[in-house]
Structure formats: C-alpha cells, structure tokens
Kinemage of the C-alpha trace (Angstrom):
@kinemage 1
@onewidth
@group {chain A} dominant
@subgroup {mainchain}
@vectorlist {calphas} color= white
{ca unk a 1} P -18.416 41.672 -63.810
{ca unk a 2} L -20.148 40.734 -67.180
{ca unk a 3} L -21.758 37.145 -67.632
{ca unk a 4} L -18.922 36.266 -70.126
{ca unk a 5} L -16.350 37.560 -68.061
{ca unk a 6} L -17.605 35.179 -64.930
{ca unk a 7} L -17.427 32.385 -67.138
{ca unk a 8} L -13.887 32.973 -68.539
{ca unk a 9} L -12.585 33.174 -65.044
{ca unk a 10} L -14.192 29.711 -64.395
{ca unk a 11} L -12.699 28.370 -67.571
{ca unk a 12} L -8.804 30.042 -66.065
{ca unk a 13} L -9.290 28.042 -63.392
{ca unk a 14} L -8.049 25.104 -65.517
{ca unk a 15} L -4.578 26.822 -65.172
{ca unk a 16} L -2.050 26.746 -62.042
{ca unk a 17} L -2.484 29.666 -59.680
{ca unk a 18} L 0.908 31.013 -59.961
{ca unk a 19} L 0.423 30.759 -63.682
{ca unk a 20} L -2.824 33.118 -63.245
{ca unk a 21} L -1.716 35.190 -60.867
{ca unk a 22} L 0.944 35.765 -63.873
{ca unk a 23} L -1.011 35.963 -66.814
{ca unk a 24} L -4.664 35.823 -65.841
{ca unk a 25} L -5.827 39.759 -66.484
{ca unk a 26} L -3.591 39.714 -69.520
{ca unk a 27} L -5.457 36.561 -70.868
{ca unk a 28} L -9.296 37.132 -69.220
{ca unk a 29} L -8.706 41.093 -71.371
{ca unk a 30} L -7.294 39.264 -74.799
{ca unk a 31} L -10.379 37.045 -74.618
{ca unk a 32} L -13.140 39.698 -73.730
{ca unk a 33} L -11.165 42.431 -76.601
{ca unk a 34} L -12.099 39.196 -79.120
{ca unk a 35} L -15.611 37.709 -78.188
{ca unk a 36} L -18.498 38.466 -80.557
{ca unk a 37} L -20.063 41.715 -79.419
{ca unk a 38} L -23.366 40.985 -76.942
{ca unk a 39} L -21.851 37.394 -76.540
{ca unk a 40} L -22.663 36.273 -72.904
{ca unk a 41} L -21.140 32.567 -73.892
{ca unk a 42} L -17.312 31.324 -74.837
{ca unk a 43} L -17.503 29.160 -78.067
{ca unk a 44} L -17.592 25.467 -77.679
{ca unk a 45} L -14.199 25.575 -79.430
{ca unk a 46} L -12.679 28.688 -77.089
{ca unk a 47} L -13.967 27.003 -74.186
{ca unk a 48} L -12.147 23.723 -75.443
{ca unk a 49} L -8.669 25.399 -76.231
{ca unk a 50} L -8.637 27.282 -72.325
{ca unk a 51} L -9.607 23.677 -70.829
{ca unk a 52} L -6.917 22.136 -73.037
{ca unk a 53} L -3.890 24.862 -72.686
{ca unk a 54} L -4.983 24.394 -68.294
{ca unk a 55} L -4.017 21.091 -68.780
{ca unk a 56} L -1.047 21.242 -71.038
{ca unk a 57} L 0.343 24.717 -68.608
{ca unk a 58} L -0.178 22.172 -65.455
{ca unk a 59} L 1.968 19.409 -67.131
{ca unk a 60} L 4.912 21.138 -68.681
{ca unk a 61} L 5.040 23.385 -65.191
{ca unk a 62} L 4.577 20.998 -63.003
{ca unk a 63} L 5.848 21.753 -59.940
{ca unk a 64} L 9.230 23.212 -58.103
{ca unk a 65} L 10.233 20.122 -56.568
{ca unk a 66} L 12.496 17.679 -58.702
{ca unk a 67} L 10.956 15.052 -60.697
{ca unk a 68} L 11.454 12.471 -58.326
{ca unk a 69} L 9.612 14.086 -55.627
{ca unk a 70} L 6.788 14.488 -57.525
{ca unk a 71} L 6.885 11.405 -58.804
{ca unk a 72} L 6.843 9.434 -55.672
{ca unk a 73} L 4.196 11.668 -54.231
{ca unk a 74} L 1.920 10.974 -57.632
{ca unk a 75} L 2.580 7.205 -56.902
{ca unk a 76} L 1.730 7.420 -52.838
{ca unk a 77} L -1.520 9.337 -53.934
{ca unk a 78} L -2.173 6.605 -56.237
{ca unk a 79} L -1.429 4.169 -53.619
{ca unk a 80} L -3.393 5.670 -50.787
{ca unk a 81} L -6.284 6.145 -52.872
{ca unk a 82} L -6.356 2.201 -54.302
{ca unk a 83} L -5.738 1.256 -50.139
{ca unk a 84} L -8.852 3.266 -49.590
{ca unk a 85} L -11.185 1.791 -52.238
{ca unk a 86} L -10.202 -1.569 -50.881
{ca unk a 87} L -11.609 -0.866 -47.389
{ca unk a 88} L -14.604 1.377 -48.384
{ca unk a 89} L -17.026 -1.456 -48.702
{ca unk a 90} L -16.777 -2.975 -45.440
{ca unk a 91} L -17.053 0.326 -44.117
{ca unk a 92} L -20.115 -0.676 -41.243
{ca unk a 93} L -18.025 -3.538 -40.190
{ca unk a 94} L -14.513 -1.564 -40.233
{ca unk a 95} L -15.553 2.454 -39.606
{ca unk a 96} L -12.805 3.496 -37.614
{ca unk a 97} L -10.232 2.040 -39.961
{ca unk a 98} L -12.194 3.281 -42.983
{ca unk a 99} L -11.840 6.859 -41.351
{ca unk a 100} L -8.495 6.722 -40.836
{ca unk a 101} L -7.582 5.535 -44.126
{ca unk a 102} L -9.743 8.241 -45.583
{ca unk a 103} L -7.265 10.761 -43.239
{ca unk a 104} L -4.696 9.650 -45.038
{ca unk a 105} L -5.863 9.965 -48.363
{ca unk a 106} L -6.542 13.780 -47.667
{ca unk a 107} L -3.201 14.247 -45.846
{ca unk a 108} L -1.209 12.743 -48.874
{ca unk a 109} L -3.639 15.245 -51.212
{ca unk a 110} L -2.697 18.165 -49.131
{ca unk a 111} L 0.953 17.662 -49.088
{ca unk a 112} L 0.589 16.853 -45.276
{ca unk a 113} L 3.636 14.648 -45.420
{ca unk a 114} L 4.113 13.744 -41.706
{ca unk a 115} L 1.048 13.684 -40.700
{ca unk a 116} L 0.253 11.032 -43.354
{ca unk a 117} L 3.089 8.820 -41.918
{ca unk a 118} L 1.422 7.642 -38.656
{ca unk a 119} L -2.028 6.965 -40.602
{ca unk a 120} L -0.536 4.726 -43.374
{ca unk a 121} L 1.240 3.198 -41.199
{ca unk a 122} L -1.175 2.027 -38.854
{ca unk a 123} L -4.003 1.634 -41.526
{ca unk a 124} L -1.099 -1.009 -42.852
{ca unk a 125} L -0.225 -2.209 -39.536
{ca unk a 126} L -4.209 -3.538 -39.178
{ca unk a 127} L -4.399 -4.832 -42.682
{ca unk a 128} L -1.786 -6.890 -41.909
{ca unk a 129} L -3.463 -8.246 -38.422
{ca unk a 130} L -6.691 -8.757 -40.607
{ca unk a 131} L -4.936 -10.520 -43.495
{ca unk a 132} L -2.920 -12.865 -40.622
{ca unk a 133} L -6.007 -13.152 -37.970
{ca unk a 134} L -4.110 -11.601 -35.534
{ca unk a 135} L -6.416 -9.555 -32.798
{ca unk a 136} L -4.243 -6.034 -33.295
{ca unk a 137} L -5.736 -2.509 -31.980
{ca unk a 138} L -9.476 -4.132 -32.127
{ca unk a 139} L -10.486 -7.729 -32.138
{ca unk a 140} L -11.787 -6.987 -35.691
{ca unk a 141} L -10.971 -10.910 -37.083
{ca unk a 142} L -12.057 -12.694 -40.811
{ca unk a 143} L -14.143 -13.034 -42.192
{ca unk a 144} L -15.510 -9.136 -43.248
{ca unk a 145} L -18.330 -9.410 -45.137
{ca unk a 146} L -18.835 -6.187 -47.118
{ca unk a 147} L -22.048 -3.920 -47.099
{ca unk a 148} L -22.303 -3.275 -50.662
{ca unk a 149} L -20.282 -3.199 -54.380
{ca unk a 150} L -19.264 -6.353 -54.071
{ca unk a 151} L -19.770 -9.711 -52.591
{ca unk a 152} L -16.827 -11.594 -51.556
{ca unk a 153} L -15.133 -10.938 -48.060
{ca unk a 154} L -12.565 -8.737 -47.190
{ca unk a 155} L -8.687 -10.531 -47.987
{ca unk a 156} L -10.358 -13.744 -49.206
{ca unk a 157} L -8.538 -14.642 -52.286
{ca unk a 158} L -5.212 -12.535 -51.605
{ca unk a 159} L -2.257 -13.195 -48.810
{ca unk a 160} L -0.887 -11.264 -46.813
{ca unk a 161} L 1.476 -9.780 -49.511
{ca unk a 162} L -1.508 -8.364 -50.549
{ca unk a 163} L -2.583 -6.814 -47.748
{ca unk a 164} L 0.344 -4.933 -47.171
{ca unk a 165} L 2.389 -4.038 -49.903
{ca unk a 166} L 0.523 -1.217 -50.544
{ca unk a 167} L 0.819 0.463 -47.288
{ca unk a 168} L 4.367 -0.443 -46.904
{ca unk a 169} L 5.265 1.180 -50.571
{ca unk a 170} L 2.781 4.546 -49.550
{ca unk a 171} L 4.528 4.578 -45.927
{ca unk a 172} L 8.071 4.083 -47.478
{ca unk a 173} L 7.726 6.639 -50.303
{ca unk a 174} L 6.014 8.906 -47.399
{ca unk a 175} L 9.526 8.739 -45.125
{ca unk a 176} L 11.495 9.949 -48.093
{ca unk a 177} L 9.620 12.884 -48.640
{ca unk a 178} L 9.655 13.675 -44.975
{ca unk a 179} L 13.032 13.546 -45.181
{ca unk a 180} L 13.535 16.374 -47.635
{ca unk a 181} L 11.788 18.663 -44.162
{ca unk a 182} L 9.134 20.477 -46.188
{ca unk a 183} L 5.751 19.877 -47.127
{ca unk a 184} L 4.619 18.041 -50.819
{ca unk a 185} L 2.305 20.219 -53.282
{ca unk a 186} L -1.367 19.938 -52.906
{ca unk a 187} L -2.851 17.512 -55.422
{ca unk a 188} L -6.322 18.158 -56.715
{ca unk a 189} L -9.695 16.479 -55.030
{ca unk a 190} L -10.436 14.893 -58.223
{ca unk a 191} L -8.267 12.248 -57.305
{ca unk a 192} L -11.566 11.801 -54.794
{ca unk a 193} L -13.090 10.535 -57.874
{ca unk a 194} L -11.227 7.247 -58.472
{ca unk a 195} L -12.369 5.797 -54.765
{ca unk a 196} L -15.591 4.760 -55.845
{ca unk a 197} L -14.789 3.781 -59.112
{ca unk a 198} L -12.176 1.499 -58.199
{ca unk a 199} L -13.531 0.228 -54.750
{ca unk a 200} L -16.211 -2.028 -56.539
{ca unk a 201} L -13.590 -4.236 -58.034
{ca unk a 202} L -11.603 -6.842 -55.973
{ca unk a 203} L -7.922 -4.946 -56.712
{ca unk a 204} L -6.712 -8.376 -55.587
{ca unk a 205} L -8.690 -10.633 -57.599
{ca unk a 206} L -10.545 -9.512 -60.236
{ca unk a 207} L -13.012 -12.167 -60.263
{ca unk a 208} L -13.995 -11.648 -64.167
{ca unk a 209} L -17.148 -12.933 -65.499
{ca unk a 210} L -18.280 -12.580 -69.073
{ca unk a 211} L -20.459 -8.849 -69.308
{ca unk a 212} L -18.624 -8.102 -65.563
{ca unk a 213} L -18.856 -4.184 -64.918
{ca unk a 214} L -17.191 -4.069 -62.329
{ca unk a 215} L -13.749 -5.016 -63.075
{ca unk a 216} L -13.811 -2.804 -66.296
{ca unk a 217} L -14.485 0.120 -64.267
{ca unk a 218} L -11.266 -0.089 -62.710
{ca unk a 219} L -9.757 -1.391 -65.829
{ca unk a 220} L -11.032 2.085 -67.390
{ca unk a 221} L -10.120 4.178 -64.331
{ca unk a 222} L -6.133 3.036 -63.903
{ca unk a 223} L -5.951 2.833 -68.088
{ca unk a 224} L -7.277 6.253 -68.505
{ca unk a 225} L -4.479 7.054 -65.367
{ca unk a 226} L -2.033 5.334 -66.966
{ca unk a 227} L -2.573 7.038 -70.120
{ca unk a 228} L -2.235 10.329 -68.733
{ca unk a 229} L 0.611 9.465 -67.637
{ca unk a 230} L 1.878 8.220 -71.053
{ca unk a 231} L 0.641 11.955 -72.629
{ca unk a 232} L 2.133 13.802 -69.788
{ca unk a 233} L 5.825 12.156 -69.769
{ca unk a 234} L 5.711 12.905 -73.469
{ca unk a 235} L 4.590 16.394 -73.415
{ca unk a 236} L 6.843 17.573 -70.374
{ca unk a 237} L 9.405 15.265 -71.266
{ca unk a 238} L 10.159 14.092 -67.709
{ca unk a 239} L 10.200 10.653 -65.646
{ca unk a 240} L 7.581 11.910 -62.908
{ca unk a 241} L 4.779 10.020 -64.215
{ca unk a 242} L 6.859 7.038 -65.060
{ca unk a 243} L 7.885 6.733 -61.714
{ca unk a 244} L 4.144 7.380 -60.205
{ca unk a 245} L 3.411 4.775 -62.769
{ca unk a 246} L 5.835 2.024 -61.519
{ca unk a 247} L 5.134 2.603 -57.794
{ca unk a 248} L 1.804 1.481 -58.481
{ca unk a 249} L 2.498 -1.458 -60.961
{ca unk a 250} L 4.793 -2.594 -58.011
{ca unk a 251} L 1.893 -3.193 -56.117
{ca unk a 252} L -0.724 -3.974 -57.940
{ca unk a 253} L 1.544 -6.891 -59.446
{ca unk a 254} L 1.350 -8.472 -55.704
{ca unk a 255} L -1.936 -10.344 -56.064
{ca unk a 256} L -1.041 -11.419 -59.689
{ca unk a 257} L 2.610 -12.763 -58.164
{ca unk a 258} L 0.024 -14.399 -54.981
{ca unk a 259} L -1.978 -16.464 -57.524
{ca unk a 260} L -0.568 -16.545 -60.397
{ca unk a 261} L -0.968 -20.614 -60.874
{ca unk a 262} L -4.987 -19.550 -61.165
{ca unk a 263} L -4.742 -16.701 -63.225
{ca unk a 264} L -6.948 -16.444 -66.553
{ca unk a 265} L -6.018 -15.658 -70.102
{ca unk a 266} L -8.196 -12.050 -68.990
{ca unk a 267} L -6.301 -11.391 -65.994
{ca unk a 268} L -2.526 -11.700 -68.140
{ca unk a 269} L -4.069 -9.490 -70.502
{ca unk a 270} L -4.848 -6.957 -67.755
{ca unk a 271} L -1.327 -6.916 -65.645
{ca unk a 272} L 0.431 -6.419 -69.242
{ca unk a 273} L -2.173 -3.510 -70.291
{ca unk a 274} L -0.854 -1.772 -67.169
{ca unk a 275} L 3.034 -3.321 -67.632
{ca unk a 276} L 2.884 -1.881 -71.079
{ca unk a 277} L 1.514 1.377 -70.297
{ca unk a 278} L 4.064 1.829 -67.249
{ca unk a 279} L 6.836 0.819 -69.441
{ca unk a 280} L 5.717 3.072 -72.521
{ca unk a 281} L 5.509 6.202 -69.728
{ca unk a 282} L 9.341 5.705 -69.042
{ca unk a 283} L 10.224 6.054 -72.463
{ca unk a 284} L 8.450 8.410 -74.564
{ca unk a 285} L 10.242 11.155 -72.829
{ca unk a 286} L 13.609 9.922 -73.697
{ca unk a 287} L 11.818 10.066 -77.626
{ca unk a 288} L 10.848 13.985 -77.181
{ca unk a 289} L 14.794 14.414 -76.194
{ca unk a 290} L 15.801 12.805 -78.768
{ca unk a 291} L 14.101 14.843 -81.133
{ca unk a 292} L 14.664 17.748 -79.441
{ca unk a 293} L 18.833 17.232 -79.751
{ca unk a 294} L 18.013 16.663 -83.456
C-alpha cells in the first residue's frame, strides 16, 4: 500500500461502514486513477470534499431504525453526556457515582440499551438523595465542593427539578427503546468530547460574568450541536434531530423554569438561542418537502 493510498483510506473513514464496504474500492481506485502522478498527498480541496461527502453520506443514511428511534437515542446521548459533565468535577468527593455515570454514557454510545437502564437510573436515583439531603446508597450529603472547573458546590443554586429531570427523561427515553427488544446503533466517541467542554459551566445556573469563559464554552458546544442539528434535518429531511433537539431543551429548560424570578437579560437570551434553534430543527425539513413536491 502506497503513502497516498494509506491516507485516502483514512480520509473513507469519514463514511459509514456499510457505505464502504459498498463503495470503498470503487472510490479509493477513482481517486488513485486521478491524483497527480508521484503525489504522496490528497489536495487540501480533495481531502475537504471526502471529509464533507462522510458527513453528508452519514446524515442522509442515517440509520435502519425509524426516525423516532434515532431520535430519542440522539437526545438520551445528549442527556447522559450533559448528566455526566455535571458530576465530573466533584469527581474525588463522588468517584463511585462519577464511574457509574461514566458507564452509562458508554452504554448509551454503544447501543447497550438495557444495560444503560439500571445505571441511569440509579445515577438519578442519588442525584435526587443529594439534591433532597437524603442519606441514599452512601451517606454522601451537601454540600460537594468540587475539585476543579468551577467553584460553586454541587446542586447549590438548582432544586431538585434540576437534579433529576435529566435522568428521568434519559431513563424514560431508555425504556422505550428497550421495548422495541433490540439493541440501538453505536454512536461515535466524539460525543466523549462535549464532557469536558460542558462540565466547566454550571448547566443549572450559568453564573455569567462579563469576559466569563466558561459559560460560552457550553454556549458554543450545545449551539454548534444544535446547529448540526438544524443542517442535518434540512439535508435528510427528517424529524430525528428535531426530536434529539427537544429532549434536551426539555431539560435544560428545568433550571431556567427553577429560577426564573432571578434570571438575567443574558440568561433569556441563552434559553431562546437554544428554543430557537430546537424550533428551527423541526421545521426546515417540512421546507425541503415542500420543495421537493414542487
């Protein structure tokens, strides 16, 4: 294997499996027939167009299941992976339920729908113990004071609402899908990504300060998510993402609903970026129809 041929195979990888297993050899000898003789490098523009068409194949594909099965599986990710950040840093304080959290996250990634039931479910069972000061499964009580990232304690400004929601909305999407008796599809470990981008800002109070980093990081994070979302319901012209979308705006509207006699000018702006954004995601694909009929 040539240089140029390793490095097209790495750029394929940006496409589905079944979609290479398909059309890989077809593709990887169209590309190799057309590079510049001696050429040991794609083009910054070649390399662009593979990443690009991976993306687009991945969207409009999707997967087998119907669009509301991958939908609610996008939004439990989403869910399980915002529940994690919270926890991740009080993590010397709270290791075992850090762990088990993080078990979850990986189950939900892998499609491990049954297995994730029992974790969210307890991971939400203590959250709810910690957010009441109840002494449940450890004597763990607030306040948790957290190690690093940030400097308030763990559940301080939020209820119990809070707390909970999101592991109630991640268990109860979780029990549908087990009730279809399969496994979900595999999502991809970049979702990994968002845990420590997210985990440094409060998801129930922002706590904004003029210059704050913090709270735009995860500002960035779920608008660039959100976004995606927005480009992908438009492009495959299905409600999957729309419905991810909304499972997540349920509960991340919680802690708004929890204090929302003390909420700034900065923090309305922020619940309707990511109302506006959900709400845009449900209807561009009805647009693409539309067009499409015409």
């Amino acid at each position: 294997m040539t240089v140029l041929e390793r490095r097209y195979r790495r750029l394929l990888l940006a496409y589905p499996r079944e979609y290479r297993s398909a059309h890989g050899d077809e593709l990887l000898d169209l590309l190799l027939d057309t590079a510049e003789p001696g050429s040991s490098l794609p083009s910054l523009k070649e390399a662009a167009g593979l990443l690009a068409g991976g993306v687009r194949t991945r969207v409009t594909r999707g997967g087998r299941e119907p669009a509301w099965v991958e939908g609610m599986h996008l939004g439990v990710t989403a869910l399980t992976i915002a529940n994690l950040a919270v926890l991740v840093p009080y993590a010397r304080l709270l290791p075992l339920w850090v762990a088990l959290s993080a078990l979850a996250v990986i189950a939900v990634l892998r499609g491990w729908v049954r297995p994730a039931l029992p974790l969210v479910l307890i991971t939400g069972v203590k959250a709810g113990a910690l957010a009441t000061a109840t002494p449940l499964l450890d004597h763990t009580l607030l306040p948790v004071f957290p190690d690093f990232l940030v400097t308030s304690a763990l559940y301080s400004t939020g209820g119990l609402f809070s707390a909970v929601v999101g592991h109630a909305l991640a268990f109860t999407g979780l029990l549908a899908l087990a009730a279809r008796g399969r496994p979900g599809r595999p999502r991809s470990w970049c979702w990994l990504l968002a845990v420590p981008l997210v985990a440094a800002a409060d998801p129930e109070w922002m706590g904004y300060t003029e210059g704050a980093a913090l709270p735009l990081t995860r500002i960035l994070v779920e608008g660039a998510l959100l976004g995606t979302a927005v480009w992908a319901g438009h492009l495959a012209r299905d409600l999957r993402w729309a419905l991810a979308s909304a499972i997540y705006l349920l509960a991340a509207s919680v802690p708004f609903a929890e204090n929302l006699s003390e909420l700034s000018v900065q923090d309305e702006a922020y619940w309707a970026l990511l109302a506006f954004l959900t709400l845009f995601a449900a209807i561009v694909p009805y647009g693409r129809r539309r067009h499409a009929l015409h």
